[in-house]
N, C-alpha and C positions, 0 to 999 in steps of 0.2 A: 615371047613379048619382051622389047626393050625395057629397060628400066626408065622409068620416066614417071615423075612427080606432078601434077598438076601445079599452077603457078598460081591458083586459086583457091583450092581444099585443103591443099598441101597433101594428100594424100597419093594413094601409089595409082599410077590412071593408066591406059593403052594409049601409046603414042599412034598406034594405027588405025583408032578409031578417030570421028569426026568430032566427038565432042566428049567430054570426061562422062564415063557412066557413073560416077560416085554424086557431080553437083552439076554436071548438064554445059559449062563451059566449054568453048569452043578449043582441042587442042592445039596447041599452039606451042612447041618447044623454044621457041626467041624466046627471051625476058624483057616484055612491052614495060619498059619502067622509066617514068617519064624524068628529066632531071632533079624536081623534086624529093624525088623519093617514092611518091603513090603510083601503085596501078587501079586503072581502072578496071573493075567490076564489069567484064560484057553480060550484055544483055542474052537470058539462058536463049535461043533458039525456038521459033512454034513448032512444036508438037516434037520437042524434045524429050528422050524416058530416060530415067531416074533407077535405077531396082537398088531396094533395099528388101533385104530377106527372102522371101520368097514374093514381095509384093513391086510392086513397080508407080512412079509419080510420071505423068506426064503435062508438061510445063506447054498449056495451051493460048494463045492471044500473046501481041508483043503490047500494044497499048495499056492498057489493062489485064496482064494476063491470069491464067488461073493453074490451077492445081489439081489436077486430075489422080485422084488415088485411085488403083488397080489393087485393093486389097485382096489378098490370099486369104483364107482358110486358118483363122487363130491369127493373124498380123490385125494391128490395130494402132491408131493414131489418137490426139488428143488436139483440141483446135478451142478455140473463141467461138463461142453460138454466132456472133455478127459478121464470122466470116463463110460461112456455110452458104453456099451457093445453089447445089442441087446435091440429090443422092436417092442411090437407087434403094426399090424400096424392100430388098434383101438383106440391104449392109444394116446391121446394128446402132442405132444412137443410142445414147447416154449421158446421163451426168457426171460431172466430174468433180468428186468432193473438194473442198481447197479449205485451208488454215486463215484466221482472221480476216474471215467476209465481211464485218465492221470497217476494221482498219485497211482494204481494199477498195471499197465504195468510196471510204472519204478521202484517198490516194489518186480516186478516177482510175483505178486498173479495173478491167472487167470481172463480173462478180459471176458470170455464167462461165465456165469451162464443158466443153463437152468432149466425148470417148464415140469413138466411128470404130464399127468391129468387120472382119470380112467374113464370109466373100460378100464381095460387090463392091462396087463407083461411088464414091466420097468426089464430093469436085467443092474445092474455096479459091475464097477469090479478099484483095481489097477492096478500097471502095475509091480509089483513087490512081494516078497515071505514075509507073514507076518499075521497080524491078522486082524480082523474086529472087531473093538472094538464099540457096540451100549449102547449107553447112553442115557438109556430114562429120561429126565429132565423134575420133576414138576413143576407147576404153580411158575411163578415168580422165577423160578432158571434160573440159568446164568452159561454157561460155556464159560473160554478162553482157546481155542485150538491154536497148532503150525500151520502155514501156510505149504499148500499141505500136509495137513492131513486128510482135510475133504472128505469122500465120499456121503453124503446126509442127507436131514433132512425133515421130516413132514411138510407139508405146515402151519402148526398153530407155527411153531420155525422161529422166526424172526432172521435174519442175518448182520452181523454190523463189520465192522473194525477198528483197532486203531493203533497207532504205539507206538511199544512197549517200544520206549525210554530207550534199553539196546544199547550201540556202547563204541567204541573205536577208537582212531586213531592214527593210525602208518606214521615215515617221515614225510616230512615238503616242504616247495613248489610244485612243479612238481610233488612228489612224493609220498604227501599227499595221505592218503588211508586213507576211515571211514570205519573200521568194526563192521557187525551186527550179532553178535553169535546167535543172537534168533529169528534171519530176521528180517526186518526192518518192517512189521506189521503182527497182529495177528489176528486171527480169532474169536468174540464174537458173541455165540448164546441162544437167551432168550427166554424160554416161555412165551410168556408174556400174550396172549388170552387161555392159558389151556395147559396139560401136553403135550408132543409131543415126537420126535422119532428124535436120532440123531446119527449118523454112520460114525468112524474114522474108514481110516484103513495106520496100525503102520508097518514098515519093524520091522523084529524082535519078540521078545518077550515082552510083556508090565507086567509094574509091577506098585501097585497102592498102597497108603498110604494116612491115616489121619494124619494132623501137628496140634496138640496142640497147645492153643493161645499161639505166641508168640514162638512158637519151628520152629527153622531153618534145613532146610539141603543144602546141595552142590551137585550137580547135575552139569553133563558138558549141558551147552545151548542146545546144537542139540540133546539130548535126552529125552530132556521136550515136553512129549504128549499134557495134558491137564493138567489144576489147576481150581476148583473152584476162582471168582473173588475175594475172599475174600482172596486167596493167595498172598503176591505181593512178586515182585521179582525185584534183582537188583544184578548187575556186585559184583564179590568178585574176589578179585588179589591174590595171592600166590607166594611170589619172593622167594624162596629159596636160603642157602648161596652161597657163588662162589669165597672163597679164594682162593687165586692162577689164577685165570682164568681170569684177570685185562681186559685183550684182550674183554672179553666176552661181558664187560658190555655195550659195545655199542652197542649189543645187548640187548638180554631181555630173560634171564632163567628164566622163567616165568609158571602156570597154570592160565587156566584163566577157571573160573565156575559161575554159576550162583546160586545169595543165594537163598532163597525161607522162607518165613516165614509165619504162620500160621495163624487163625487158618481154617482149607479148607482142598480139599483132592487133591493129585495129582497124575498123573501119568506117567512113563520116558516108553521110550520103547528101545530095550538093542541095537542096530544100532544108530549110532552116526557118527559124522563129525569129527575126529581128527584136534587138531590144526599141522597147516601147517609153519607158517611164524612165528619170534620169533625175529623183531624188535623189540627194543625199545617202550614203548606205553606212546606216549606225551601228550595227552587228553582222558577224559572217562563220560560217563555217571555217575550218583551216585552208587560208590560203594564201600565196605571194602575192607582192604588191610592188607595183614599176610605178615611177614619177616620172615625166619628162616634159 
């Protein structure tokens, strides 16, 4: 086999096969990289196979599509109860313990976690039109993903929360409001016993990039899929001028993004949460601020 890198996993793939056995993209040795900077994230293929360990995922429907686990004998996954589709009724379900179910409820992260064991057919799915983005992570790599992105992960990828310490707060007494552009925690998953298998799925179109040490971009919050931990990120303000409009400023003609600095790879997916409200913003987490 030639040597060849997937332009997508970054992992080692067959350039002689039709699509990467590691994450199911189409192989492609050109570098489709648009002037920008982003590639786009294709769409996996219907009824594309996946194998991890002795087990295999096949990636079914392109509208909606779904997750078909082929679990082995001792292989097992771990997934959100609300994404659980169908499953045969040999394969093992389970719960799955998790740390501060309190502070997760009041977060809006799912308080159900469940464990799929084989043999037998696990199938998930979203609930919504978009991609299945699989991110096979090696030894000792670490991804942080957006909360209610994850759809499953290889039972050998450990799972962990944090909070993301991006907000903002608008009004004052009564009317005091903290907001979380990037929700108030995020999702951290590591290999940390050997490589393993991990499956976002993105409303929209995804599109992925490397940031050079040290090189920033602006991204709106709610369109930030995943980043390498080695990314970090923090609030950037945008006040744009407002002569004549004296009235306004008790408001806040404002953009509000999120920086991202390198070096790491990330990637947005093209569905986002438009800002809605446009008080004033009396407090913030750390971050830069533009005038123009």
């Amino acid at each position: 086999m030639n040597a060849y890198t997937c332009l997508f996993c970054r992992q080692a793939s067959d350039p002689n096969a039709s699509t990467c056995p590691n994450c199911g993209a189409p192989v492609d040795i050109r570098a489709a990289v648009s002037a920008s900077g982003w590639t786009k994230q294709p769409a996996i293929r219907d009824m594309t196979r996946i194998q991890f360990g002795q087990s295999r995922c096949q990636i079914e429907g392109t509208l909606v599509p779904a997750a078909d686990f082929a679990l082995a004998q001792g292989d097992w996954i771990y997934f959100s109860h609300h994404n659980l589709l169908w499953v045969d009724p040999a394969a093992q379900l389970d719960r799955m313990s998790l740390k501060g179910a309190w502070r997760r409820m009041m977060g809006g992260l799912p308080l159900i976690m469940m464990t799929g064991r084989g043999p037998g057919h696990i199938a998930l799915s979203g609930t919504h039109a978009g991609d299945i983005v699989v991110l096979p992570l090696a030894h000792n790599q670490q991804m942080w993903v957006r909360e209610h992105r994850f759809l499953a992960a290889s039972g050998n990828i450990s799972y962990d929360w944090s909070n993301n310490n991006v907000w903002f707060v608008t009004g004052s007494g009564d009317d005091r409001k903290t907001h979380y552009p990037l929700g108030m925690f995020g999702d951290i998953f590591s290999a940390q016993s050997g490589p393993g298998l991990l499956l976002l799925h993105a409303p929209g179109n995804t599109f992925i990039r490397d940031l050079a040490p040290g090189q920033s971009l602006l991204v709106k919050p709610s369109a930030l899929l995943y980043r390498d931990l080695s990314v970090t990120a923090h609030l950037h303000l945008e006040y744009p001028h407002t002569r004549g409009l004296g009235w306004w400023r008790s408001f806040s003609y404002r953009s509000i993004w999120l920086r991202l600095v390198g070096p790491g790879r990330v990637a947005v997916q093209s569905v986002y949460v438009p800002e809605e409200e446009s008080e004033a913003i009396r407090s913030h987490s750390q971050a830069t601020v533009r005038r123009w």
